[in-house]
N, C-alpha and C positions, 0 to 999 in steps of 0.2 A: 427144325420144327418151327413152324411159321404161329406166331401167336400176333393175338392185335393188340394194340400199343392200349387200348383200354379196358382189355382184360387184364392186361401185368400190372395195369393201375388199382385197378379192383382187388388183383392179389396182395401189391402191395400193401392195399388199405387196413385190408385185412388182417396180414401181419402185426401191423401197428396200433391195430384196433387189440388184439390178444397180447402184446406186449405190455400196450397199458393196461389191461386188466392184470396182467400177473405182478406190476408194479405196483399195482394200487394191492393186492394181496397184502407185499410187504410190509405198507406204508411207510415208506422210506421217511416223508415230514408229516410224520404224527407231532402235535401239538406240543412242546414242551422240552422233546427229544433232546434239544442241546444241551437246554442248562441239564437235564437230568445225567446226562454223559459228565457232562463239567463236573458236577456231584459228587459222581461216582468216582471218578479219575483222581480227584479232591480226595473223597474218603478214603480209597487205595491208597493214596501218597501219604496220608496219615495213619492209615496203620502201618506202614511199615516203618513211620519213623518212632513211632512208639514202639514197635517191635526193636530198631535201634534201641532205643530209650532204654526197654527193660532189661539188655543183655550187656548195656554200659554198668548200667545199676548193681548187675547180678555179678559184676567181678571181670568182665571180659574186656582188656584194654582196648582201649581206643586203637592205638597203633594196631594192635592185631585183626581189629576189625576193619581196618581201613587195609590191611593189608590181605585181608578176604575181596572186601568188595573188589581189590586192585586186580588182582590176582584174576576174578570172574568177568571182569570186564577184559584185561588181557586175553584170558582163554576164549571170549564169545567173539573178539575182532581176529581171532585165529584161525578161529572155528567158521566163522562167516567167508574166511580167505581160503579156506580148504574148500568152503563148499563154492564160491564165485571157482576157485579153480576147476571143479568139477563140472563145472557148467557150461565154462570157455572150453573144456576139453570136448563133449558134448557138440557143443557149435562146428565146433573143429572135424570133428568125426561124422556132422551132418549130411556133407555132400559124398560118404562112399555109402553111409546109408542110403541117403537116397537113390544112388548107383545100382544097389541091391534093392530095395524097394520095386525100382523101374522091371530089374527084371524079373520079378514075381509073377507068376500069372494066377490069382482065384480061382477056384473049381465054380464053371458059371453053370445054372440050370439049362438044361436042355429040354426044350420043351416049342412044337408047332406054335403055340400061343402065345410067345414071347413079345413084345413091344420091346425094339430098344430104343429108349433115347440119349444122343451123345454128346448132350450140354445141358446144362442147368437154365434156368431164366435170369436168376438173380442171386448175387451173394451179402448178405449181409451181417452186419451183429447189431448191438443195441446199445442204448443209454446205457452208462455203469455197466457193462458188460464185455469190455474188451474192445480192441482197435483193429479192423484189417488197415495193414501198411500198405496190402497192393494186393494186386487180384487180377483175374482174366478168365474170359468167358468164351470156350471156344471147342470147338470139336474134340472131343474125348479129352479136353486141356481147358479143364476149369479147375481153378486153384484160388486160394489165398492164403498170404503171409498173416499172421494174426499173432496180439501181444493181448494177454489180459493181465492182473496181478489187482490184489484188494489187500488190504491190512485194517486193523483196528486196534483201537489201543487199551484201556483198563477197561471198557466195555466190551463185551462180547457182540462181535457183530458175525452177521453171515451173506450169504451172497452167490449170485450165479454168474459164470461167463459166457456166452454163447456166441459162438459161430455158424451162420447156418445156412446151406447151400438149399434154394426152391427152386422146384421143377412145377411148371403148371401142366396139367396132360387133361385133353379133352375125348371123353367115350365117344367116338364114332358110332354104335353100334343104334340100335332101333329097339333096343334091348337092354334091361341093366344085366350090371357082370359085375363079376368077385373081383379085384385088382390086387395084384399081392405084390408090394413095390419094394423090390430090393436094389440096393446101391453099393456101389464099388467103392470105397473109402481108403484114402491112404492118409496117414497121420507121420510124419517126421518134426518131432518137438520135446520138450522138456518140463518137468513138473516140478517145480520146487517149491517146500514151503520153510518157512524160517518165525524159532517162538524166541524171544527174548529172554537173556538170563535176568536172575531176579535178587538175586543174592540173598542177604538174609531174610530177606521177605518174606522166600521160597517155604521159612521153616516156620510161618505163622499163616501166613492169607493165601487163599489156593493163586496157583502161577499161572503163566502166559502157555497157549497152548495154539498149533496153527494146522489145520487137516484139510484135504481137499481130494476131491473125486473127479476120474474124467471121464464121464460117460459117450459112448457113441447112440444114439437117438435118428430114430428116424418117426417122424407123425405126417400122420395124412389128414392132409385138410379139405373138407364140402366148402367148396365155389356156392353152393346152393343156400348155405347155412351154416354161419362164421361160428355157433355156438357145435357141431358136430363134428368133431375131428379124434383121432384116435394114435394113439403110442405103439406104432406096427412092429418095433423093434427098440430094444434099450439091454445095452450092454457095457461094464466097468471097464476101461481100456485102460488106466493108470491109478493110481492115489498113493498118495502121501502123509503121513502125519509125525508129528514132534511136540513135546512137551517141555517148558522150557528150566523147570526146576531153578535150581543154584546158578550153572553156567550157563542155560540158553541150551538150544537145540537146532536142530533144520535137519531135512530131510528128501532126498529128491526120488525121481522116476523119468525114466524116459522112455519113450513111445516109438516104435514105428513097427506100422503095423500095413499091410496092405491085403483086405480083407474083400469079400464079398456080403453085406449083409441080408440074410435072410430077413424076412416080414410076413407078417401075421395078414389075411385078406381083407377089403376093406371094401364093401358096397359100393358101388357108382349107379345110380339110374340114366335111362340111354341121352344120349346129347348132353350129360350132365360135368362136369369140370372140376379135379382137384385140384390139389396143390397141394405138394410132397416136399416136408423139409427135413434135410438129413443134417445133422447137427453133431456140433462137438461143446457140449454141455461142459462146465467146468464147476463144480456144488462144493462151496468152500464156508468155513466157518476159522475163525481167530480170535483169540483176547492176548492183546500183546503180541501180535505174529503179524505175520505176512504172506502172502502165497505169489505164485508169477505162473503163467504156462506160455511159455517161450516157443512161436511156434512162426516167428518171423528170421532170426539171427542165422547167420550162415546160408544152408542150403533147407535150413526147417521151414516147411507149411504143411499145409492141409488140398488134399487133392480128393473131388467126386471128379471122376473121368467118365464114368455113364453108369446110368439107370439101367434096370431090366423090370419091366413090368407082365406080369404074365396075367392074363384073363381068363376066366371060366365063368 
């Protein structure tokens, strides 16, 4: 597909112009934020030592309470080695999945109308939003390796990861049409989240807890009008969640999936230009936790191999 080198500028802009608006959503540096975290992190460390305090008081030895805390902290460097092991096994098992993956073939629509196209324009992710390690843009062979992971401490914080493969497609017609843009998506990765144990804490100030969703997304974007874009397709392809109590918790999921996704239509006026991003959304929230989705290690990434665009 031949595009000109300053319409992909345009699209890009575009992108990063909705990026920052959904940044500025979050306010990641609202005024104050630090110390108010410092605060809160401060007040948490002190009720729980006052929660110490009252259960020295109330008759429970020292030695046995140190022998809890011991004990909680042993079982959660256990527990974190069972789950890293699950993980490396995972990794380990990526390249016959992907073996199986390859040879999957989607049930595609059939239909005279079809548009197909058999590369993306451009792959990217975002500020605070995950890393591609590597990538390639190429006939039915566009992929990227991609690593996100966010954590937060006695604050509760939350957060997206986003990977997302755009196609810019331009209506030939003399005429607007309905464009209904589904994409072939294959996923080979790993979901993990991990909430910290808390020990006696656990039995006085609410605990550490870590959840995360990993949606597949597809939105179409007006080249005409960076404010008119629409969610053609959104479906949960993994999630995870743990709570950390007494010992701590973690939780994992793995993905692989090689699908077709259907999309809902989406207006084009004639000679008019979108831009279609097919996404691996990752919507995570933690207090005292962690999350990762692992989707570089081994033989794991993320693969759009082609678009199917059908007109009416």
């Amino acid at each position: 597909m031949n595009m000109h080198t300053d319409q992909r500028a345009e699209a890009e802009s575009l992108v990063e112009a909705a990026a920052e608006r959904r940044t500025g959503l979050r306010a990641p540096h609202e005024p104050g934020a630090a110390s108010r975290r410092r605060a809160l992190a401060g007040s948490a460390q002190a009720d729980a030592a006052l929660a110490r305090r009252e259960l020295l008081e109330g008759g429970l030895s020292p030695e046995r309470l140190e022998a809890l805390e011991t004990a909680a902290a042993e079982r959660a460097d256990a527990r974190r080695a069972v789950a890293e092991q699950s993980h490396r096994a995972a990794v380990d098992a990526s390249a016959e999945v992907a073996r199986r993956l390859a040879g999957l073939t989607p049930v595609l629509p059939a239909d005279p109308m079809n548009v197909i196209i058999d590369r993306v324009t451009f792959i990217r992710s975002f500020a605070d939003a995950g890393v591609v390690v590597d990538s390639n843009v190429g006939s039915l062979d566009s992929w990227a390796r991609y690593r996100f992971s966010g954590s937060a401490d006695a604050l509760t914080e939350s957060g997206l990861g986003r990977l997302s493969f755009f196609t810019l497609w331009r209506n030939p017609r003399t005429q607007p049409v309905i464009v209904t843009a589904g994409a072939r998506l294959v996923v080979n990765a790993h979901l993990s989240v991990d909430a910290e144990w808390n020990g006696v804490a656990a039995w006085f100030i609410s605990g550490s807890e870590a959840r995360a969703t990993v949606r597949a997304r597809t939105t179409v974007w007006a080249m005409w009008d960076s404010n008119v874009h629409a969610i053609v397709n959104d479906r949960i392809i993994a999630d995870a969640g743990a709570t950390g109590g007494f010992f701590g918790g973690d939780d994992s999921d793995s993905i692989a999936m090689n699908e077709f996704l259907p999309a809902a239509g989406f207006a084009v006026p004639a000679q008019a230009s979108i831009l279609i991003e097919v996404e691996v959304l990752t919507e995570w929230v933690a207090t005292s936790g962690s999350v990762e989705l692992d989707a570089a290690g081994g033989s794991f990434r993320v693969e759009v191999p082609h678009l199917i665009l059908t007109l009416t």
